[in-house]
C-alpha positions as CSV (number, residue, x, y, z in Angstrom):
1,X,0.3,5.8,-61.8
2,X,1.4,8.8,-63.3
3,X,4.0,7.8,-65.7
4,X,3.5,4.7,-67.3
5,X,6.9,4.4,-69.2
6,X,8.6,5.0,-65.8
7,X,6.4,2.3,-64.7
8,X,7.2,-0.3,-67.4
9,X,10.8,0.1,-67.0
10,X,10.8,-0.2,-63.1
11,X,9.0,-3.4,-63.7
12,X,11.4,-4.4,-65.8
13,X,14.5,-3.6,-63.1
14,X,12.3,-5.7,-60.6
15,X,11.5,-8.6,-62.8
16,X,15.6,-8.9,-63.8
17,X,15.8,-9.1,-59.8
18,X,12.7,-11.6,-58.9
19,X,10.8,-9.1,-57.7
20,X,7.3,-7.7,-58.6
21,X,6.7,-3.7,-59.0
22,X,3.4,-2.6,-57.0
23,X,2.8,0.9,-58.8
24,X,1.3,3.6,-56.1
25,X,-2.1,4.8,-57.3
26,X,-1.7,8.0,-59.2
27,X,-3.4,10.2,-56.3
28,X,-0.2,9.7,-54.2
29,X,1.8,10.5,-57.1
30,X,2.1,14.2,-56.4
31,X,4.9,14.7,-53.6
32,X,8.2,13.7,-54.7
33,X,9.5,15.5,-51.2
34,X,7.8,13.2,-49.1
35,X,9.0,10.1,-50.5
36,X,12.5,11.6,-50.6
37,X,11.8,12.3,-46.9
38,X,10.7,8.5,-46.6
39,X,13.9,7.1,-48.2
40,X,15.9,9.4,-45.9
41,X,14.0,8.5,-42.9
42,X,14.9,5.0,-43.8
43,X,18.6,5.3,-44.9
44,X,18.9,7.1,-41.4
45,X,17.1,4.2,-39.5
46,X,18.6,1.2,-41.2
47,X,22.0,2.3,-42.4
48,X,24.9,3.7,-41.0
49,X,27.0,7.0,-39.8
50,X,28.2,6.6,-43.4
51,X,25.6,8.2,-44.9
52,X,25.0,11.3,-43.0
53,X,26.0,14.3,-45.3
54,X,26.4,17.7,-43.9
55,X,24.0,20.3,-46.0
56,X,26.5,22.1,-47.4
57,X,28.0,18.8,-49.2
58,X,24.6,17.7,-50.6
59,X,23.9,17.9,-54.3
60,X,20.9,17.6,-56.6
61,X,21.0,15.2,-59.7
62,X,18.4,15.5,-61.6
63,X,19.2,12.6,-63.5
64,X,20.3,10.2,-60.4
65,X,19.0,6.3,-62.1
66,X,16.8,4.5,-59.8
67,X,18.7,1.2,-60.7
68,X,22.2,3.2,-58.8
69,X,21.0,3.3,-55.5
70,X,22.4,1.3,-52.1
71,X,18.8,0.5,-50.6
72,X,20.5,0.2,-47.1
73,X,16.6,-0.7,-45.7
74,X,16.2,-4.3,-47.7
75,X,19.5,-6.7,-45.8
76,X,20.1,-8.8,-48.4
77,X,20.6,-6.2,-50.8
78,X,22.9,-3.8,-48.2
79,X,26.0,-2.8,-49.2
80,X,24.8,-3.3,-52.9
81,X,24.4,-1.2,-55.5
82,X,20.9,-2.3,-57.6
């Protein structure tokens, strides 16, 4: 991958959860948009009227952590923040 810093702390949030961290090859590293589509098709399928969030309410955080989000798409982890 593209950012191997990134990488080595993501494995470390996975490992502190029993998980492993399967790094996408650095040619699909290039479209942040589409994997923000991807976790939004997903929150849509799998979670609930909750999370629907008119336009004008949305907000950009540049520095949103990747350990702070509900991942609505795994079950045993829904309703938790990891």
């Amino acid at each position: 991958g593209c950012n191997k810093r990134l990488q080595g702390m993501m494995a470390d949030m996975v490992c502190d959860r029993g998980g492993t961290l399967c790094a996408m090859d650095h040619r699909y590293c290039i479209d942040n948009g589409a994997m923000i589509a991807q976790a939004g098709m997903f929150g849509l399928q799998f979670g609930s009227e909750d999370m629907l969030v008119k336009m004008e309410d949305t907000e950009c955080r540049q520095r949103f952590r990747t350990d702070q989000v509900e991942v609505v798409w795994r079950p045993k982890t829904r309703g938790q923040h990891l």
